[in-house]
BALOBA-1460 file (C-alpha; in Angstrom, 3 decimals):
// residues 251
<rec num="1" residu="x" x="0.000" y="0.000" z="0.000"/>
<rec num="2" residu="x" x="1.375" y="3.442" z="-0.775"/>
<rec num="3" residu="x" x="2.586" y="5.291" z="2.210"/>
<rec num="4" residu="x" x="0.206" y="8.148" z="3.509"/>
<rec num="5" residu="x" x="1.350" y="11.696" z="3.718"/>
<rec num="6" residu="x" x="2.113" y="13.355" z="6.463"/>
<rec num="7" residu="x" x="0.327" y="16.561" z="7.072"/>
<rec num="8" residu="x" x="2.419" y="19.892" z="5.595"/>
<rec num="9" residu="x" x="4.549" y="22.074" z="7.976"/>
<rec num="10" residu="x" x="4.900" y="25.723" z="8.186"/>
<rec num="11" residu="x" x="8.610" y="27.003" z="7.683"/>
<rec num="12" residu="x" x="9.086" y="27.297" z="11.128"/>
<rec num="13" residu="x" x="7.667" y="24.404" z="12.437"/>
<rec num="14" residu="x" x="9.951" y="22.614" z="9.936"/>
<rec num="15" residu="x" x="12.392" y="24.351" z="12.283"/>
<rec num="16" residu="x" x="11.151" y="23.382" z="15.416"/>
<rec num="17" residu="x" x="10.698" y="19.547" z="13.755"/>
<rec num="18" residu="x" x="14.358" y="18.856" z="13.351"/>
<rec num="19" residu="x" x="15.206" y="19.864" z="16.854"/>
<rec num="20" residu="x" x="12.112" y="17.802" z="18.675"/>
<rec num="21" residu="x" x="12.980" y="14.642" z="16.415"/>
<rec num="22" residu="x" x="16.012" y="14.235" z="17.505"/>
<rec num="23" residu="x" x="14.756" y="14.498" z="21.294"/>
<rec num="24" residu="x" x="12.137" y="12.212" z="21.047"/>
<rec num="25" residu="x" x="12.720" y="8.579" z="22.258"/>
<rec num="26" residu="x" x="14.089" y="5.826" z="19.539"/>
<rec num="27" residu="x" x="12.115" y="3.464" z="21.356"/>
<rec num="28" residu="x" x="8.251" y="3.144" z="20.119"/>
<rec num="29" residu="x" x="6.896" y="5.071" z="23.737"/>
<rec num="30" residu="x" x="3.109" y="6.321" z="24.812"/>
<rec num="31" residu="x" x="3.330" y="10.033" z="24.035"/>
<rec num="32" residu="x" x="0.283" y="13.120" z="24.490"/>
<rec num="33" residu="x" x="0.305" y="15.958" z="22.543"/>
<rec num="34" residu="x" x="-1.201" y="18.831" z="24.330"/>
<rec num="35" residu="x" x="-2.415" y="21.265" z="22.004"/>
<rec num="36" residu="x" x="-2.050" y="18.624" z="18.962"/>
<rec num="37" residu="x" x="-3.519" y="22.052" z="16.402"/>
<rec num="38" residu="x" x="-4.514" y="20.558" z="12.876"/>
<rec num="39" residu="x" x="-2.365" y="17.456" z="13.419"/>
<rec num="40" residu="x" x="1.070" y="18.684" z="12.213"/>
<rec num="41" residu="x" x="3.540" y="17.175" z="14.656"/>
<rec num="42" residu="x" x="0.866" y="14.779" z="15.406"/>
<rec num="43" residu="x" x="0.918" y="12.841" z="12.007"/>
<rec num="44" residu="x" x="4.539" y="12.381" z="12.486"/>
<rec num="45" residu="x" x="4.414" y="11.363" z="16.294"/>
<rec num="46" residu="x" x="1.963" y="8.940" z="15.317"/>
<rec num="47" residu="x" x="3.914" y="7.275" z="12.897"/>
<rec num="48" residu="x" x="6.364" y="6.173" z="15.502"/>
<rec num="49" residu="x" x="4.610" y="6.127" z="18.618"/>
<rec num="50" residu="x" x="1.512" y="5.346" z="20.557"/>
<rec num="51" residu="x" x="-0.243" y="8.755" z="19.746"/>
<rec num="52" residu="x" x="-3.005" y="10.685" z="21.970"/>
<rec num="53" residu="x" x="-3.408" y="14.292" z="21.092"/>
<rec num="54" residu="x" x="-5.617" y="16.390" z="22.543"/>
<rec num="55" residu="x" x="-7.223" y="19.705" z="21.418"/>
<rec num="56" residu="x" x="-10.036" y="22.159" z="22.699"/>
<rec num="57" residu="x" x="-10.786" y="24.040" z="19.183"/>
<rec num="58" residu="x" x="-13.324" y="21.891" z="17.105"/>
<rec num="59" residu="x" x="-12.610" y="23.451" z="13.670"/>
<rec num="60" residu="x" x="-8.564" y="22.343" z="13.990"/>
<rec num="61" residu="x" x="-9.254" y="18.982" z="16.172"/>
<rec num="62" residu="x" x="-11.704" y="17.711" z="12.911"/>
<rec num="63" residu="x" x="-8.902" y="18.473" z="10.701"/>
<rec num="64" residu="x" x="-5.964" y="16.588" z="13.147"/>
<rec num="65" residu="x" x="-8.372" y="13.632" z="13.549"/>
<rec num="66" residu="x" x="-8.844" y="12.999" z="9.645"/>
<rec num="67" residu="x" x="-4.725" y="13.769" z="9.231"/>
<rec num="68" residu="x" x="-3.662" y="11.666" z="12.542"/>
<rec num="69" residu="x" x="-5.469" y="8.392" z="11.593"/>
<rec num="70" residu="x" x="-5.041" y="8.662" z="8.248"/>
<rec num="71" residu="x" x="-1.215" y="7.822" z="8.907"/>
<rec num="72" residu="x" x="-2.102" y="5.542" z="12.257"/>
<rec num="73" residu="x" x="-6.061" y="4.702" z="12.595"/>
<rec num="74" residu="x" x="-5.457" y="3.237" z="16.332"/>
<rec num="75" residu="x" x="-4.291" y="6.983" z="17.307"/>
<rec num="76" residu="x" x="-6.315" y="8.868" z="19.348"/>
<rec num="77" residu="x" x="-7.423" y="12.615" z="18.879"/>
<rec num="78" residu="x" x="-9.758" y="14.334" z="21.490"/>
<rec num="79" residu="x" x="-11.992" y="17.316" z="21.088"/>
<rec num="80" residu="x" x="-10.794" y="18.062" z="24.993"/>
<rec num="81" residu="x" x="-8.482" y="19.898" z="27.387"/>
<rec num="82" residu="x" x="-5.563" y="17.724" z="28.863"/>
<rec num="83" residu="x" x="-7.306" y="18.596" z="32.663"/>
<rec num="84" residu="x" x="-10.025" y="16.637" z="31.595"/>
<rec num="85" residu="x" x="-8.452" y="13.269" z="30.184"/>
<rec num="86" residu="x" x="-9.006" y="10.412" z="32.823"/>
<rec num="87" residu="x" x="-6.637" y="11.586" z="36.060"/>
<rec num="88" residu="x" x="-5.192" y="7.519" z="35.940"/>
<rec num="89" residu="x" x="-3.786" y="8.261" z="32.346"/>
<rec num="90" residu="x" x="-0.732" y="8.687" z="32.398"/>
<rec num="91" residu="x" x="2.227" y="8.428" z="28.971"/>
<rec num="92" residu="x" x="5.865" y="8.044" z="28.591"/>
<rec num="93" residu="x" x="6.202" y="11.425" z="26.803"/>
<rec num="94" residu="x" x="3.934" y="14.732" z="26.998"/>
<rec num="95" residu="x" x="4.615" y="16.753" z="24.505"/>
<rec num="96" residu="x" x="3.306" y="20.443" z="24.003"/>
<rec num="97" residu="x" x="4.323" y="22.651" z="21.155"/>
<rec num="98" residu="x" x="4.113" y="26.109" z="20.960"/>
<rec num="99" residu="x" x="1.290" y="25.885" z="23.905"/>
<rec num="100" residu="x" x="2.788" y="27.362" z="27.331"/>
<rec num="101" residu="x" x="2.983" y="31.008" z="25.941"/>
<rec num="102" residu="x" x="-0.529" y="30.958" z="25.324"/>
<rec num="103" residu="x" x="-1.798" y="29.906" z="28.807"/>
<rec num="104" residu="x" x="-1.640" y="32.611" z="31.885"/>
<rec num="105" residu="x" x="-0.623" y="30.322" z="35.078"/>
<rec num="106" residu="x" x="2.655" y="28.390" z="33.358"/>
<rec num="107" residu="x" x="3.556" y="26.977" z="36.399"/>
<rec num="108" residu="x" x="0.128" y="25.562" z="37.036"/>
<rec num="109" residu="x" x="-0.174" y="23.888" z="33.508"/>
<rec num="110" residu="x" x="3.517" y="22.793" z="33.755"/>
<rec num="111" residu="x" x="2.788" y="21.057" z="37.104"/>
<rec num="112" residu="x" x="-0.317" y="19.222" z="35.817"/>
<rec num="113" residu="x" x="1.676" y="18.039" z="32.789"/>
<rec num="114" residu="x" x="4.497" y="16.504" z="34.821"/>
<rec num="115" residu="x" x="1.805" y="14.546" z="36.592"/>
<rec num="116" residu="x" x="0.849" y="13.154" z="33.418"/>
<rec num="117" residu="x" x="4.338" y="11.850" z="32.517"/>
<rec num="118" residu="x" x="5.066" y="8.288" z="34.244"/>
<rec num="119" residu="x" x="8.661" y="8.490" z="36.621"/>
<rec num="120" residu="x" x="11.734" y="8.237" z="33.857"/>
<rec num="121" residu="x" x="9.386" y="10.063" z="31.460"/>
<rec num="122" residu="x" x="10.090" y="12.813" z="29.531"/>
<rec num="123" residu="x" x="8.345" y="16.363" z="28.778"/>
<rec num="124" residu="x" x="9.013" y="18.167" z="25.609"/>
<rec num="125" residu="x" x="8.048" y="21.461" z="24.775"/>
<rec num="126" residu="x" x="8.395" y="24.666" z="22.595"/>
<rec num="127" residu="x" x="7.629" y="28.401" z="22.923"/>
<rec num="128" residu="x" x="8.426" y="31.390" z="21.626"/>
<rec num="129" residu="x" x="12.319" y="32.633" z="22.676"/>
<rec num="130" residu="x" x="13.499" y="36.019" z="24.031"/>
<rec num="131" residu="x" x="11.290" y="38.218" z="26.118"/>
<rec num="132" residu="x" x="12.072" y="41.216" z="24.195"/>
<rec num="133" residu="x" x="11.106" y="39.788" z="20.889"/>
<rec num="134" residu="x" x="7.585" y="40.157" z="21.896"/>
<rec num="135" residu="x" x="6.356" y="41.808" z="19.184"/>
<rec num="136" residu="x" x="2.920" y="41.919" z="16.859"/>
<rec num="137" residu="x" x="2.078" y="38.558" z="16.147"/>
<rec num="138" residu="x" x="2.658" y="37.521" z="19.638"/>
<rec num="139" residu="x" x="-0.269" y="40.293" z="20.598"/>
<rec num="140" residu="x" x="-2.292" y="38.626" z="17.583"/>
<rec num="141" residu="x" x="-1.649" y="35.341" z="18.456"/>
<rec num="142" residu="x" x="-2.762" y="35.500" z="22.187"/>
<rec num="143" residu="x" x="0.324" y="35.020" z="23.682"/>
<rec num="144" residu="x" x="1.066" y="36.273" z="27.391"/>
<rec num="145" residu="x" x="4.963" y="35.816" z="26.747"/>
<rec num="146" residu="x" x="8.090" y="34.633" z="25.502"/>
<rec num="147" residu="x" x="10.794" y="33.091" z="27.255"/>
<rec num="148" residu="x" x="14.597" y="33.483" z="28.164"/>
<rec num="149" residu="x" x="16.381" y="30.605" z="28.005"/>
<rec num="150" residu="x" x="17.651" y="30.593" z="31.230"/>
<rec num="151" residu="x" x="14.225" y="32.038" z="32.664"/>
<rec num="152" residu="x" x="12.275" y="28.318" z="30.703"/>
<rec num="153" residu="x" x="15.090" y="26.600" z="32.253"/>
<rec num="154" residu="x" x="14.380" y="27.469" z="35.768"/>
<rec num="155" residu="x" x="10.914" y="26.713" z="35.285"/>
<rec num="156" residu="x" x="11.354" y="23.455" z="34.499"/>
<rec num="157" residu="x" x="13.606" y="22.641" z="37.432"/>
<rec num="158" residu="x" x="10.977" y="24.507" z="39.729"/>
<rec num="159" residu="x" x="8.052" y="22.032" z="38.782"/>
<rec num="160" residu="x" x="10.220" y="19.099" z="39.705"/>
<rec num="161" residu="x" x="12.117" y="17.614" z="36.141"/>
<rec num="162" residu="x" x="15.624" y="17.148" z="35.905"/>
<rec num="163" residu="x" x="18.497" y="17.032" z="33.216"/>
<rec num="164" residu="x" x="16.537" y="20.063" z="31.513"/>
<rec num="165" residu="x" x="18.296" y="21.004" z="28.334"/>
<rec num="166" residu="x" x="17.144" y="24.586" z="26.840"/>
<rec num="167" residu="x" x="18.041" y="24.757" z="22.674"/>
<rec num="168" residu="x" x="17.613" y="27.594" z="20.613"/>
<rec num="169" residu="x" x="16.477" y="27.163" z="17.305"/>
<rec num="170" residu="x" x="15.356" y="29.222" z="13.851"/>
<rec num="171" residu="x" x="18.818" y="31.254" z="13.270"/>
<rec num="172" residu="x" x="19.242" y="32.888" z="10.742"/>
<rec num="173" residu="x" x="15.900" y="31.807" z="8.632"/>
<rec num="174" residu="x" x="13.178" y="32.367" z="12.029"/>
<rec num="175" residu="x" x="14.429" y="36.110" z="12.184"/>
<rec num="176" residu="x" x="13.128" y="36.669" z="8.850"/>
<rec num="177" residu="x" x="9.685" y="34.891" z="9.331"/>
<rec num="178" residu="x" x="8.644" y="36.496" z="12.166"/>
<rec num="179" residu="x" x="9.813" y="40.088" z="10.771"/>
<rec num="180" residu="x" x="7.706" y="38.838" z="7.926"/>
<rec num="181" residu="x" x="4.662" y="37.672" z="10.120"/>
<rec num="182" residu="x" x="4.864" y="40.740" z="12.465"/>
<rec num="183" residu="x" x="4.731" y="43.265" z="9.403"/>
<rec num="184" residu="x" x="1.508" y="41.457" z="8.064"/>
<rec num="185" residu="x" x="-0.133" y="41.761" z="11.253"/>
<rec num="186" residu="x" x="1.004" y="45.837" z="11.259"/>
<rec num="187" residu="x" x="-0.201" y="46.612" z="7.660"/>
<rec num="188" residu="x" x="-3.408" y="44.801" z="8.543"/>
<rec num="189" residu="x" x="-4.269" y="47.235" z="11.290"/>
<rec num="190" residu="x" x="-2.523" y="44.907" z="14.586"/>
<rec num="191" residu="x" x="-5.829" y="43.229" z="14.716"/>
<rec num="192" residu="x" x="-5.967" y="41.574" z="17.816"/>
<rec num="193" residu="x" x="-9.682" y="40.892" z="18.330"/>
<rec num="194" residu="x" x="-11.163" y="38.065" z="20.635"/>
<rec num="195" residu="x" x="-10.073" y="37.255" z="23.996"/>
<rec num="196" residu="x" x="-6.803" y="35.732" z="24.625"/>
<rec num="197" residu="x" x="-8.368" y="32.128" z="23.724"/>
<rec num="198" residu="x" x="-9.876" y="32.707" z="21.011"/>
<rec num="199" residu="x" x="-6.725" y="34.565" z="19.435"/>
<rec num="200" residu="x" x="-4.681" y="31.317" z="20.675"/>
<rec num="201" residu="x" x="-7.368" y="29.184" z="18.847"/>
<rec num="202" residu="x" x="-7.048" y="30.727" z="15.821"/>
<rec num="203" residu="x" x="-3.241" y="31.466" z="15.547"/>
<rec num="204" residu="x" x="-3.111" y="27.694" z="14.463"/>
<rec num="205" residu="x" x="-4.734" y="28.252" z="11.259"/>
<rec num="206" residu="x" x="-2.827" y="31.384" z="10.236"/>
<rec num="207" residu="x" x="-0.351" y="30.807" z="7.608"/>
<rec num="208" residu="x" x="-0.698" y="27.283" z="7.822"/>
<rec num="209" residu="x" x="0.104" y="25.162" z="4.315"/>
<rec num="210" residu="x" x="-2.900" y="23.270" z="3.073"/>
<rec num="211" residu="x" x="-2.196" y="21.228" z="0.235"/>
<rec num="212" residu="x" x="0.469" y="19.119" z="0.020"/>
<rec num="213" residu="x" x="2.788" y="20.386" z="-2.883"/>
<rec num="214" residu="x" x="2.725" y="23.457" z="-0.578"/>
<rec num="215" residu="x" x="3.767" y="20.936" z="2.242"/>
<rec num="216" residu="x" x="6.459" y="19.460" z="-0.153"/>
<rec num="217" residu="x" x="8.213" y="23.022" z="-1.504"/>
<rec num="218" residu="x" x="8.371" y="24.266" z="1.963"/>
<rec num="219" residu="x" x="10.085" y="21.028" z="3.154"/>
<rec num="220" residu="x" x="12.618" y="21.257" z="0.082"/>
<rec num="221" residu="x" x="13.145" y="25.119" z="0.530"/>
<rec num="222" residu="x" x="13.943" y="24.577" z="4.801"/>
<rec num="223" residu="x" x="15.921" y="21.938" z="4.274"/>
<rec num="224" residu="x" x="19.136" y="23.523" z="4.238"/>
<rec num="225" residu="x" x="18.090" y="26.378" z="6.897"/>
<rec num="226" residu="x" x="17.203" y="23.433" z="9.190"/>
<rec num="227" residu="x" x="20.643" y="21.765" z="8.798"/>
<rec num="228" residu="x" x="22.284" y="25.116" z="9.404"/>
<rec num="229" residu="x" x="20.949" y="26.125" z="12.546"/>
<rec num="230" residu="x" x="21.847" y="23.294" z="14.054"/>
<rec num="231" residu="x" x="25.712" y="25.009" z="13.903"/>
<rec num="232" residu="x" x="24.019" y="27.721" z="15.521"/>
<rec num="233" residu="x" x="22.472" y="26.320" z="18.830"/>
<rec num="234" residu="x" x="22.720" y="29.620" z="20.771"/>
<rec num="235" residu="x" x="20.998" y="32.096" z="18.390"/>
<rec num="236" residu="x" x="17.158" y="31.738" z="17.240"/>
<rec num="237" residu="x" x="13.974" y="32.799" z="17.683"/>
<rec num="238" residu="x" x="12.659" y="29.818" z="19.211"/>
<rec num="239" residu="x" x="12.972" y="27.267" z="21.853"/>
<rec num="240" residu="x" x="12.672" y="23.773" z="23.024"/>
<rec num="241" residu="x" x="13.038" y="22.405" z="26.269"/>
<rec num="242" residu="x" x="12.780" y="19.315" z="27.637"/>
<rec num="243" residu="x" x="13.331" y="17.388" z="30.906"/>
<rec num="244" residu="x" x="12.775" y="13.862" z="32.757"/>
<rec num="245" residu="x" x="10.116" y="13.382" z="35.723"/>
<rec num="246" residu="x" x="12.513" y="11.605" z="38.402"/>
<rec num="247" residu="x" x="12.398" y="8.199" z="38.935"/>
<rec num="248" residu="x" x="12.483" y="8.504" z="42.936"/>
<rec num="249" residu="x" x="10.481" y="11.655" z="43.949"/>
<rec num="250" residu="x" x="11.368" y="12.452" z="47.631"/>
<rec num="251" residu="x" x="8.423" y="13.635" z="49.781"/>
């Protein structure tokens, strides 16, 4: 049978792909998605692993569930928040990409995620980098923040992981993009309508490639900006984070 696609990428998540690839487990593991969007990341995840995603919009959770199990039919995608998944469910890997920014008590969502990763288990994330990039889209987008390096670091370590690694990613190609992205959202008036949610719900169909020779001329036309930021791990416009739940938790 003829292989399935797997849903397009945006430039910069092709960005953001080559870095959380190569963080993910070799070993087939259970892994959430928190946030899974229209199914971009998930498609792939799914394809190696034992794939739950969840998402609260309806409009990009249809369009994740047809793209998801069309690569892996046993995956799961829920129209649902990851608060209200069964409280005994617990994966190897919990995952959430470009989601933290959006959501106004970090700590509080970072703590509930650790409690969904089993003890030895990783969590992998992304956000927006530097603080005083925040800029126009950001506004658009419904994000509360971006993050320092040092400043996600720390708030890893304070919700309990260890061996937290902080990379950078998106130098030099994510400086143009977003200068590109925040100069739509000037000429088009910095429309920032909604309430924070509903600008967060949306952001994920903004810009977003659709059909899949789109999908296949962004990959090509990345491909060499992904391979040469990873010779620039401390410069971007982007991070990704990750750390383990410990094994032995002292109370």
């Amino acid at each position: 049978m003829p292989r399935t696609p797997l849903a397009p990428l945006a430039p910069n998540a092709w960005l953001r792909w080559d870095v959380v690839r190569r963080v993910l487990p070799r070993e087939r593991s259970q892994v959430l998605e928190i946030g899974c969007g229209r199914g971009g990341f998930g498609t792939r995840l799914a394809a190696l692993h034992d794939y739950t995603g969840v998402e609260p919009d309806p409009g990009s959770c249809a369009v994740a569930v047809a793209r998801v199990q069309a690569v892996e039919p046993a995956a799961e995608v829920l129209l649902t928040t990851v608060e209200d998944l069964d409280p005994a469910r617990t994966f190897d890997v919990v995952c959430a990409f470009e989601v933290i920014e959006h959501l106004a008590d970090d700590v509080a969502a970072l703590e509930h995620w650790v409690g969904r990763v089993r003890p030895g288990g990783l969590v992998l994330l992304s956000t927006p980098a530097w603080a005083a990039r925040y800029g126009p889209w950001d506004e658009m987008a419904g994000h509360y923040r971006r993050y320092d390096p040092a400043e996600l670091r720390a708030l890893l370590e304070r919700v309990g992981l260890r061996d937290v690694q902080v990379r950078l990613f998106g130098a030099p190609l994510g400086y143009a993009l977003e200068a590109v992205r925040n100069r739509v959202v000037r000429r088009n008036g910095g429309t920032a309508d909604g309430t924070v949610a509903q600008r967060a719900a949306g952001s994920g169909r903004v810009l977003q490639p659709s059909t899949s020779w789109v999908g296949a001329a962004t990959a090509a036309g990345t491909l060499p900006f992904r391979l040469l930021q990873r010779a620039l791990p401390g410069h971007g416009t982007g991070l990704v984070a990750w750390g383990r739940r410990p094994r032995e938790e002292t109370m």
